[in-house]
C-alpha angles and dihedrals in degrees: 000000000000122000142084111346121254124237119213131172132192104231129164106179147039097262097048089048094047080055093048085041099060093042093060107255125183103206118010100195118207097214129203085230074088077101098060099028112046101015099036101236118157092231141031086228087078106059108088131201098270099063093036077054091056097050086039085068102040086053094052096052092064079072097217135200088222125092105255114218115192115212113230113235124238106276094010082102107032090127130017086255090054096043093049093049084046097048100040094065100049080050073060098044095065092273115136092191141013126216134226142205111218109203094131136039090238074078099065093057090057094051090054090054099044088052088041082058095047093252119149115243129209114185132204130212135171128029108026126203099187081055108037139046099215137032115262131177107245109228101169097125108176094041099043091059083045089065101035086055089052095046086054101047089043098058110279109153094194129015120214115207113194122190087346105153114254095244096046087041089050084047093052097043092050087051099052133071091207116071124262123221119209131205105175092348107104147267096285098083127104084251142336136247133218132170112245095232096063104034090055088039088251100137125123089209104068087176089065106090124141134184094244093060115094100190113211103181141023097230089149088058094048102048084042090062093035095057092045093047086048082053100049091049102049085046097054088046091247092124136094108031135194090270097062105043132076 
């Protein structure tokens, strides 16, 4: 898959997608690292529909240009009837498309279904953080572009690949006819993904720091200074002024 490269950002509320909004980008993805990111839960796995349903919406408020992509939730997704509930109300919710993480063939039937409903697939290969604790480069060469062939032939629309290695993630792009996304898998996809919060310096975990980030900006420095010097200021009776009472 060769062309213009393809922009995707991780955001979970109004304020970040308004952001994304205004830059331009192409998919703004509601993940389900939500869990992590913004409520402070140790797994993906923890986060449930309702409250992927809740930052679905506040996305989707923002009314962005972008193509917004839910993640479905561990377990949303467990069988095609579950899937297609699940799916169906983040369709509701202002979504165009839902992603999935593909670890088991049961998978493969949901997708089926989803497609067979008319509703918009994007698979995800690789490293998978519904399946797996920590975070592992997946080196399985042969099988990986198996599967990518078969998501592709069944319906799906975009392909993530997450910690694929360069040279396996350039091989799978040239293959398929749908675009890959990459997030620490090279130069060589249709486009890359990162999640808002690290690649503005936004996130609460400054221990977490892969090789894959690229971070652009400082904002947890800033906001750090901005809410001691507010501190300072209401302490030492400097704030607030005339001007901005009433």
């Amino acid at each position: 898959m060769t062309g213009k490269k393809i922009v995707m950002i991780t955001a979970y509320d109004y304020s970040s997608a308004s952001i994304a909004n205004d830059a331009g980008v192409d998919f703004i993805l509601v993940g389900d690292s939500a869990a992590n990111v913004v409520h402070g839960m140790k797994s993906t796995r923890e986060i449930r529909m309702e409250e992927m349903l809740v930052h679905v919406k506040a996305v989707c408020r923002a009314k962005p240009k972008a193509i917004v992509v839910a993640d479905m939730p561990y377990k949303s997704d467990s069988t095609p009837a579950s899937a297609l509930k699940n799916a169906k109300l983040f369709l509701k919710a202002g979504a165009k498309a839902v992603k999935i993480e593909v670890s088991e063939d049961t998978k493969i039937k949901v997708i089926e279904t989803l497609v067979k409903n008319k509703i918009k697939v994007m698979g995800h290969l690789g490293y998978l953080p519904q399946s797996n604790s920590k975070p592992k480069v997946n080196k399985e060469e042969t099988k990986l572009l198996k599967d990518s062939a078969l998501l592709e032939l069944i319906g799906c629309s975009w392909l993530v690949l997450e910690l694929v290695p360069e040279k396996i993630a350039g091989e799978i792009t040239e293959l398929l006819s749908i675009p890959t996304i990459g997030i620490g898998a090279g130069k060589y996809c249709s486009g890359q993904v990162l999640v808002f919060h690290d690649l503005v310096g936004l996130n609460a975990d400054d221990s977490f720091k892969p090789k894959f980030v690229k971070q652009y900006a400082s904002l947890k420095k800033d906001a750090v200074k901005a809410v001691k010097k507010y501190a300072k200021e209401v302490r030492e009776g400097k704030f607030p002024k005339k001007k901005n009472s009433y």
